[in-house]
N, C-alpha and C positions, 0 to 999 in steps of 0.2 A: 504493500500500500504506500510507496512512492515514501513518503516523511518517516512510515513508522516501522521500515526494512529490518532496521538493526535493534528490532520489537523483540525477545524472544517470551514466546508463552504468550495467553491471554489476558492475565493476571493482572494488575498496578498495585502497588502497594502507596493508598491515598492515608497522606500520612496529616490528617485532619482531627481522627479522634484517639489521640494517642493515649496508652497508659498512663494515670496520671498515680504519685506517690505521695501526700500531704501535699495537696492540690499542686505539686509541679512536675510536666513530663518526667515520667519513668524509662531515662534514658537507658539503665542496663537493661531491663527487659525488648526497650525499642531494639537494643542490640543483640539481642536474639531472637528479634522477629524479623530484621531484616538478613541474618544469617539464614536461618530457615528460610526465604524466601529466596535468598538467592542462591542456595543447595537446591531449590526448587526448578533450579531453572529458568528463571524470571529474572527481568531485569529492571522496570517500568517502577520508578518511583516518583511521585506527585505530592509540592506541597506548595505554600500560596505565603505571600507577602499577608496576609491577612491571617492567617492561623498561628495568632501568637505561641507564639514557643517553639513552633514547628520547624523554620527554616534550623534555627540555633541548634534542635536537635537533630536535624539530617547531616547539620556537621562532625555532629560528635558518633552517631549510630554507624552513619554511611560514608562521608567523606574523608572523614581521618582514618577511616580503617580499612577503606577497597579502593585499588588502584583508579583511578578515573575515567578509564575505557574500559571499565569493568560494568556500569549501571550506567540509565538514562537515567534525567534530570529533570520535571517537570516543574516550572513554580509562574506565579501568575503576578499580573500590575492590576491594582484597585484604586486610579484615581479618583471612583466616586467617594472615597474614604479619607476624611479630614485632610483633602488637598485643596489648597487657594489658588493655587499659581499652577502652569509648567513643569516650572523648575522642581518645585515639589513632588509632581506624579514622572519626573524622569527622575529622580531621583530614590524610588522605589527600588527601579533595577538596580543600581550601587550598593544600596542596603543590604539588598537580597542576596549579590555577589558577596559581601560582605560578611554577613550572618553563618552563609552557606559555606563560605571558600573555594567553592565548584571550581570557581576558574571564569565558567561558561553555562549557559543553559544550553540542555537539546531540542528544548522544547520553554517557549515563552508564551505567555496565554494573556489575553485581554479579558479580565476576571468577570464572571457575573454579570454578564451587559445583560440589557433586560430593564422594561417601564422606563422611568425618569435617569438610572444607572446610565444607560446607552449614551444619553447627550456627553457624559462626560470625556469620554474617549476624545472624541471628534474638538471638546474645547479645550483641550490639553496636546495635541497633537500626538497623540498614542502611536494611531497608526504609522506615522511617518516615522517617531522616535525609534519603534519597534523595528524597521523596517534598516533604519541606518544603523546598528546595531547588530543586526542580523551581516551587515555588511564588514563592520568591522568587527566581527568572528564570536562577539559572547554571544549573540543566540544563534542555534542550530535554522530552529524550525517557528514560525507566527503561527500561532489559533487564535481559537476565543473562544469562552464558556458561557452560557446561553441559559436563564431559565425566562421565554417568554414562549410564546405560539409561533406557530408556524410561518404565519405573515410576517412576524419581527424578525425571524432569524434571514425571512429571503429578503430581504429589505437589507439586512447587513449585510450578509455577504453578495449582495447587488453592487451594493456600492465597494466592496473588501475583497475584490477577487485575489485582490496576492495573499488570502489567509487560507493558509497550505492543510488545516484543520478544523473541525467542532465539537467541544466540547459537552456533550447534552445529555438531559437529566432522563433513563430511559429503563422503564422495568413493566412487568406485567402490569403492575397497579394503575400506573399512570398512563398506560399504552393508549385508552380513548380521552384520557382527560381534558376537559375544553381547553384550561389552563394550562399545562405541560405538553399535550400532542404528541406524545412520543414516539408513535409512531408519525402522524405526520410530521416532526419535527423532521425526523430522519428520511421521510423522505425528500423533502426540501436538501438537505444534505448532501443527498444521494445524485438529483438531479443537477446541483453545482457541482460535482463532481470531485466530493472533498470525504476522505476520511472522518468515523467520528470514535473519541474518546467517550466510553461511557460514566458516567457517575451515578450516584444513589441507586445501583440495582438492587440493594436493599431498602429501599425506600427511609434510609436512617435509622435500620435496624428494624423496622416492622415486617418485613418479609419472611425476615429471621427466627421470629417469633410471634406468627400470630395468632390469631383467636384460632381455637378447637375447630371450629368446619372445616377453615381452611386446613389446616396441620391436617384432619382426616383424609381429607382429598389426597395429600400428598403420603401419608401415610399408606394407603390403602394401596397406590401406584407403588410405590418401591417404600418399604419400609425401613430399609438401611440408608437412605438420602435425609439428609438433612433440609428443613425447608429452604436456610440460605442458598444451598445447592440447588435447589431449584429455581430461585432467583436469579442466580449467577449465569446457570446455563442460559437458561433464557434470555439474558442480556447477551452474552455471547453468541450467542444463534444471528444474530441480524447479521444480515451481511456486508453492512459498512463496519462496523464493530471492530474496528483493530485492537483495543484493552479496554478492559475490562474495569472501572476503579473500585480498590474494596478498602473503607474508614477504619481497619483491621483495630482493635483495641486489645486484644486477648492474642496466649499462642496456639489459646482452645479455638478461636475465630481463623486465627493464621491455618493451622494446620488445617481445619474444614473446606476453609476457602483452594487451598493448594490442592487437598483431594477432588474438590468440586471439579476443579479447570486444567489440573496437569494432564498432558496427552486430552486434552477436547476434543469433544466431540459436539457436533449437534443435536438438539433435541428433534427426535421421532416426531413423524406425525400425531402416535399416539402420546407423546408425551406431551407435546402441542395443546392435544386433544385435554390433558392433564392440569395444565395451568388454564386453558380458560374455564372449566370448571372453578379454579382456586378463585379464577377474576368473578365470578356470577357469586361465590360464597361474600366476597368480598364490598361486592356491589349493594348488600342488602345492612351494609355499616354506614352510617354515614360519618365520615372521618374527616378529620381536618387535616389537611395536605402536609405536616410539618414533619420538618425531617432532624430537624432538633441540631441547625445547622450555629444556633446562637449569632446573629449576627444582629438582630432585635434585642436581645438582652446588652450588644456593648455599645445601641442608641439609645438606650433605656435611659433616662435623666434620674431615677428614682431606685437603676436596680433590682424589677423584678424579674422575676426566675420564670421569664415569658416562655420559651420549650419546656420548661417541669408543667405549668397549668394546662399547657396545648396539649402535652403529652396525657397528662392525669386526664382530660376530658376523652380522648380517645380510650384511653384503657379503660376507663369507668362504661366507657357503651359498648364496648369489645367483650370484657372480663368481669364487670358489676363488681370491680377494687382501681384503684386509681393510687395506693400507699407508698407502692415501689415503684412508680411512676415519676412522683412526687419526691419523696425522701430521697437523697443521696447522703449515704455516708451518718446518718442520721441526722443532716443538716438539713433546712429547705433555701433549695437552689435562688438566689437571691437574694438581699436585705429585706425585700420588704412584698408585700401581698400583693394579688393582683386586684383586690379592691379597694388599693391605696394609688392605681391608676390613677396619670394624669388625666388620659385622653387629648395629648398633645401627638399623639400619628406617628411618632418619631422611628419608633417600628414598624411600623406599617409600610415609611418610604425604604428601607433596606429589607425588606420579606422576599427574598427570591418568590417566594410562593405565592405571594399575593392575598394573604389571608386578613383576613381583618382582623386583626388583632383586638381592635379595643374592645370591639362586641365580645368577642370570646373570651377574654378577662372577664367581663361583665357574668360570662356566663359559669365560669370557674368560682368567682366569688358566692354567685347565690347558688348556683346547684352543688360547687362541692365544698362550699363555704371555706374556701381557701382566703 
């Protein structure tokens, strides 16, 4: 696939939801998740100028300890994030080069375009920055990650044909979603004739563990697969799909994930046949789109623990408990409740997903009296 040749395996190790140890990345364990990983075979690691802690630990996991044409390099620019100027969102890459010590990225991505997000590219001169850059040698390869519809994404890459990649949010769950389009999203893809990165085939870990119909469904088909593994193939089956990205957090998720995709294959018709049952199980929830990606809780003015109540409100209509949803560690995620909302939107303009947040506080305060 042209950009992602020296790909090996389907696999990426998205390195967003890392172990954390007294709330700071659990770097020696990162370091034996990216040893397994690349005993595995795999090469594809993914992290973002926006995942605090992340770059700083792919230096210490990945770069100081494997030769540098040993792994690719994936990390992204987010000028719509606390940039005034320019100078500032070109300055991103320096950082990141910094943080990391790569050298180089193989792979540079234009983060999160998507609603109001999207302008900011174009008034920072992204593209072009990206693009001279790429010329004088630290980036390999220009993408961009995407969570809007279908229209949005062919509208960008209308205008961005020298972006050699896309990034897009694509799993059984979301495959007709108005919002996500994930199948159409990819086909829009398909048609610009551009490979796609996937992300969230776990839906942010709900794939991985959901409500009882679904788990039966997939139970019943193979009882030795794990639901993630069901997920994973599935996102792997399209056929722009060059990697696959997995938020790996465990070496229990690592190893599952490496069984799922080492030596892939396709899924069967009949297994096909398998997940859209899980989709019709899944259809009869109604869920809030949230993948518990936090980027609403670091607009928060107040600090609530905006993913622990989105989350808690799904598990409570999934599972009739919402406790371990809610509690981490026996702390509640946040300072402060979601019925001490402002209702000043501030999350609402960074939701990749588009969810309204304020209403659904609303609705966490009085139904689960959070």
């Amino acid at each position: 696939m042209g950009c992602f040749d020296d790909v090996s395996g389907k696999l990426g190790f998205g390195l967003m939801r890392l172990p954390k140890h007294d709330e700071k990345i659990d770097v020696p364990q990162v370091c034996d998740m990216v040893d397994a990983f690349l005993a595995a075979g795999f090469n594809y690691f993914d992290t973002a100028w926006a995942y605090v802690g992340s770059e700083e630990a792919t230096r210490q996991a990945l770069v100081e300890r494997y030769p540098r044409d040993s792994f690719l390099l994936a990390t992204k620019a987010a000028p719509w994030s606390k940039c005034e100027t320019a100078e500032e969102a070109h300055a991103q890459l320096d950082e990141s080069l910094q943080r990391t010590q790569a050298g180089y990225f193989d792979y540079y991505l234009m983060h999160n375009l998507g609603s109001v997000r999207t302008e900011a590219f174009d008034r920072f001169g992204m593209w072009e920055f990206a693009q001279q850059k790429k010329a004088e040698g630290l980036i390999r390869h220009v993408g961009l990650s995407i969570h809007d519809d279908a229209a949005a994404l062919d509208a960008v890459l209308t205008a961005h044909p020298e972006v050699e990649f896309v990034q897009l949010q694509v799993n059984y769950l979301d495959w007709e979603n108005p919002i996500h389009q994930s199948r159409a999203c990819l086909e829009v893809t398909r048609s610009h004739g551009k490979p796609a990165v996937i992300m969230e085939p776990l839906r942010g870990g709900l794939l991985a563990n959901p409500p009882e119909p679904v788990r039966r469904v997939f139970h019943e088909a193979d009882p030795a697969a794990s639901c993630a593994s069901w997920g994973l193939r599935f996102a792997a089956s399209q056929p722009d799909a060059a990697v696959v990205l997995s938020g790996m957090s465990t070496m229990e998720q690592m190893e599952d994930n490496i069984e799922a995709l080492a030596g892939f294959t396709s899924l069967s018709e009949a297994e096909m046949a398998t997940v859209h049952r899980a989709q019709e199980e899944f259809e009869k929830f109604d869920l809030i789109p949230c993948t518990g990606c936090d980027y609403c809780a670091k607009a928060c003015p107040v600090n609530i623990g905006i993913s622990g109540a989105l989350l808690a409100l799904n598990a409570h209509r999934m599972f009739g408990s919402y406790k371990n949803e809610w509690i981490v560690g026996g702390e509640r995620k946040g300072k402060s409740k979601p019925s001490e909302c402002l209702q000043c939107g501030a999350c609402e303009s960074v939701c990749p997903q588009k969810i309204p947040i304020v209403a659904q506080l609303d609705r966490a305060a009085t139904l689960l009296d959070l």
